[in-house]
C-alpha positions in Angstrom: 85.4 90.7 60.7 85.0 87.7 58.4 86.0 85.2 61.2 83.2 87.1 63.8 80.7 86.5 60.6 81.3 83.0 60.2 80.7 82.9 64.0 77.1 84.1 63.5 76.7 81.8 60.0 77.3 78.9 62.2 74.9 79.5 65.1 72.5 80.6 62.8 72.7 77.3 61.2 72.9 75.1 64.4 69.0 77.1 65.3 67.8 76.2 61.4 67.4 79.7 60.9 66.8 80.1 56.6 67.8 83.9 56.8 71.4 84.8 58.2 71.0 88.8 59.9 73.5 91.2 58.8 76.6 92.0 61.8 77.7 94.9 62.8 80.4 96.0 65.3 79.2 99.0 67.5 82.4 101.6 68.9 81.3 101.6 72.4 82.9 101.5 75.5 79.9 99.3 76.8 80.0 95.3 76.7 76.4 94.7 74.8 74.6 92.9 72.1 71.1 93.6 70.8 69.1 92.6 67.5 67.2 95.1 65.3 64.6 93.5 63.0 61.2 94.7 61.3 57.5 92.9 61.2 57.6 91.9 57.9 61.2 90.0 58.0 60.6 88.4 61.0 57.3 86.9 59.6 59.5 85.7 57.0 61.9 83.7 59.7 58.6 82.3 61.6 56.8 81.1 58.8 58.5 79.1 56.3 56.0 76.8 55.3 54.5 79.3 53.8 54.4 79.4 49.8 55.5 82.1 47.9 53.2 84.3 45.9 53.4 84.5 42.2 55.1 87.5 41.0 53.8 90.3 39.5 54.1 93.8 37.9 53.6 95.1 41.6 55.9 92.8 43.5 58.8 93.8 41.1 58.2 97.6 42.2 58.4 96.5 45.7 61.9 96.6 47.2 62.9 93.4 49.6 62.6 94.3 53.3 65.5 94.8 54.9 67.5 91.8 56.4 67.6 91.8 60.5 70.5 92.8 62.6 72.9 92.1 64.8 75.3 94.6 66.7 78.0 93.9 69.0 79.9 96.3 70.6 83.7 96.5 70.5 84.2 96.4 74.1 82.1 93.1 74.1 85.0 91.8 71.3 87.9 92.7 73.6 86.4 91.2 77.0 84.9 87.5 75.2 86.6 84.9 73.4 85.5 83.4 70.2 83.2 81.0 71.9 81.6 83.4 74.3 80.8 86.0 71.4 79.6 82.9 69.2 77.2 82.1 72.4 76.0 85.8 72.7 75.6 85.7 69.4 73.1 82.8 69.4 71.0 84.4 72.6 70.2 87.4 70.0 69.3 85.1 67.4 67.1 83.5 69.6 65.3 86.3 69.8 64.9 86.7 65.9 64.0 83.1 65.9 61.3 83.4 68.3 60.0 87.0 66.8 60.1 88.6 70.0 60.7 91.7 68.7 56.8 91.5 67.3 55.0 89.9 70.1 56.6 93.0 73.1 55.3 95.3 70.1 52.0 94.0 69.8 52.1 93.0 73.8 52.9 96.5 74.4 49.8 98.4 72.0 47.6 95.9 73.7 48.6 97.2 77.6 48.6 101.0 76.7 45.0 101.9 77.1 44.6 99.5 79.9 47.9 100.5 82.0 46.0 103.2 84.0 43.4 101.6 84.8 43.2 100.6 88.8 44.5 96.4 89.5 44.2 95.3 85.8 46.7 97.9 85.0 49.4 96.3 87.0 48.2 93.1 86.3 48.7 93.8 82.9 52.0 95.6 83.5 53.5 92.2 85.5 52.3 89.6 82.6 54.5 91.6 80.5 57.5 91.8 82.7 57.3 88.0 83.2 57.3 87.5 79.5 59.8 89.2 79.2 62.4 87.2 81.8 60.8 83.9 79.6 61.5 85.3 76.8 65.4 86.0 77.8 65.3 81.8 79.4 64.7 80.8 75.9 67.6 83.0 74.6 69.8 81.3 77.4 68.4 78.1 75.7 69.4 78.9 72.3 73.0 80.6 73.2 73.2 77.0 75.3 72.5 75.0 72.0 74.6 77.0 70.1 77.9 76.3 72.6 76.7 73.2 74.1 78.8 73.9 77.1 77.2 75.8 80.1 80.6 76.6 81.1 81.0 78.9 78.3 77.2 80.3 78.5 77.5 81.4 82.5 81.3 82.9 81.7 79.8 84.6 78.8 77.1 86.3 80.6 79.4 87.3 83.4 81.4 89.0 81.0 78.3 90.8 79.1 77.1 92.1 82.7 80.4 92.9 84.5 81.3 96.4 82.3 84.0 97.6 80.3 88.0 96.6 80.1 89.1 98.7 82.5 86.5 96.8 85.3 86.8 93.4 86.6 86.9 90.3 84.5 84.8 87.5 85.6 85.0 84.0 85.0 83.3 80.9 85.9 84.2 77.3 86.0 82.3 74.1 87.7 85.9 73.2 89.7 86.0 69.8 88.7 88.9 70.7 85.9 91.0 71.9 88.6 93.7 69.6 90.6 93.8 68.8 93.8 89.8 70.1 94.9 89.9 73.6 95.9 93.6 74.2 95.8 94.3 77.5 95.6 97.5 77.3 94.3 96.1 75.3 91.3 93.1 77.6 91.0 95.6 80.7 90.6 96.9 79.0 87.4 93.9 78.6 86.2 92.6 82.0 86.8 95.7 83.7 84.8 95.3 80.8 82.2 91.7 82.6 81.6 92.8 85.8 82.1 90.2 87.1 84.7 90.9 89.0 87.9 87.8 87.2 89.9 87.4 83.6 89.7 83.7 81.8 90.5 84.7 78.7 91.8 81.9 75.5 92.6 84.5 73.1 93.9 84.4 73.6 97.4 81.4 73.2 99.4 82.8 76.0 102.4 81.3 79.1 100.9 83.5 82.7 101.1 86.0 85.1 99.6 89.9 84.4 99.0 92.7 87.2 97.6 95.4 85.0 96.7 98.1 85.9 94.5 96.8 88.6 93.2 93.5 87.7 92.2 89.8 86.9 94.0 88.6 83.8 94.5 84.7 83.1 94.8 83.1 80.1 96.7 79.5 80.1 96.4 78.9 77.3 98.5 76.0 74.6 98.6 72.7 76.2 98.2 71.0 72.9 100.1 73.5 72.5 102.5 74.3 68.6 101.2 76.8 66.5 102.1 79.6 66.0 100.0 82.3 63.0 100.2 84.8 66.2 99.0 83.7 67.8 102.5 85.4 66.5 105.1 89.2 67.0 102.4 89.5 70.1 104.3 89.3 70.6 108.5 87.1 73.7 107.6 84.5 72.3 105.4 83.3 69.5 108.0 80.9 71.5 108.7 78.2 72.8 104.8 75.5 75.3 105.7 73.2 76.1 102.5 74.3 79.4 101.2 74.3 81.5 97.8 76.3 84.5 96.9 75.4 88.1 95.1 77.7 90.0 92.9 76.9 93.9 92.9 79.7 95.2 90.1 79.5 98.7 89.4 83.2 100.4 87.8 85.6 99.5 89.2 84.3 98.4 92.1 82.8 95.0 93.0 81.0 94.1 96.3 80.2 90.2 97.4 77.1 89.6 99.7 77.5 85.9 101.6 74.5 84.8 102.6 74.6 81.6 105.1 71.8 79.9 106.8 73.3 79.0 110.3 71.3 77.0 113.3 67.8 78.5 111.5 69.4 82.1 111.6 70.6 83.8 108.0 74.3 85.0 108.5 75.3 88.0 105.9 78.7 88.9 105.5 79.9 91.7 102.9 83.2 91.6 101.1 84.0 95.0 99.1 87.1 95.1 97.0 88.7 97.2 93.7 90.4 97.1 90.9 
């Protein structure tokens, strides 16, 4: 517990935050993270420039607000490494650093009384769901300052969305650290090296879905289509559409959606396998 504390110290100090939250570990069978914080200590956080007020009789009958929090869930332990909870770690205190705890508050009181109301309701209603995804980008932004690889920030998030022990572990690498291009052989190692059972691969330009050795291997593809020099290595990669994958994981069951743009026409292809 003391290692996973200096963990937190240290991101906390990389984002200059003055006030290090309390950790907790959650028993859950869930992969999460969340923060818990209150007005008044987040004010703290945001505005440091602030001088302190003289004490008094009165402030010395006031107790100190409580200190912020951060919970991780024991599942989350057992599925990340030390690098990956230390980045998961820094999206949360992103959020503390940026109080957003305070602004959904007060953006939420403010679109109450006008959520019924017809258009500006759901106009209302949609600025607050995009704050929100901006709000998450600059967590991404501090968990990425915090590693400074973006390696360990996509794996980590994999690993925080793909469930529990017993489902599929997911991991992510560019495919430049892997020997000969695209070799599957080589890309096995790796993938028992990192101790995943699906491997997101960016090497190879021919998008699709290999089972090999025991393990899946994910091509994404080229999302523009661009010619590579690495291209023409193999007979059946002469020939890059544009194309993008989705992951739908749910238990232990994980189904891939290709999706490649062919002569103007989208081609979607399903791949459905389990653990």
């Amino acid at each position: 517990m003391s290692e996973l504390y200096e963990l937190m110290v240290d991101a906390a100090t990389i984002l200059d935050m003055e006030i290090v939250p309390e950790l907790y570990v959650q028993s859950s069978p869930q992969a999460n993270a969340y923060t818990l914080a209150l007005q008044q200590q987040q004010q703290q956080q945001q505005q440091p420039w602030k001088k302190k007020k003289k004490s008094s009789d009165n402030d010395d009958d006031q107790p100190p607000p409580p200190p912020a929090i951060v919970v991780v869930t024991s599942a989350l332990l057992d599925r990340c490494t030390d690098d990956e909870i230390q980045t998961i770690i820094g999206h949360e205190l992103g959020h503390l650093k940026c109080s957003h705890s305070l602004y959904l508050t007060l953006g939420g009181l403010a679109s109450t009384p006008i959520r019924w109301m017809p258009f500006v309701g759901s106009q209302a209603e949609q600025l607050l769901l995009e704050w929100k995804l901006a709000a998450e980008y600059s967590c991404d932004r501090a968990a990425l300052l915090v590693s400074q690889d973006v390696t360990i920030v996509a794996g980590a998030m994999l690993k925080l969305f793909a469930g529990t022990k017993r489902q599929f572990r997911i991991g992510i690498i560019g495919g430049h650290q892997v020997v000969p291009w695209g070799d599957l052989s080589a890309l096995s190692m790796t993938r028992r090296q990192m101790n995943v059972d699906v491997l997101v691969c960016g090497s190879r330009r021919k998008e699709g879905v290999v089972q090999y050795q025991g393990g899946y291997y994910i091509f994404p593809g080229s999302i523009t289509g661009a010619y590579s020099s690495s291209s023409s290595a193999l007979d059946d990669e002469k020939e890059v559409h544009p194309s993008f994958i989705l992951l739908a994981v749910q238990g232990n069951t994980m189904v891939c959606y290709v999706y490649c743009l062919k002569d103007g026409v989208v081609d979607v292809s399903k791949t459905e396998f389990s653990k």
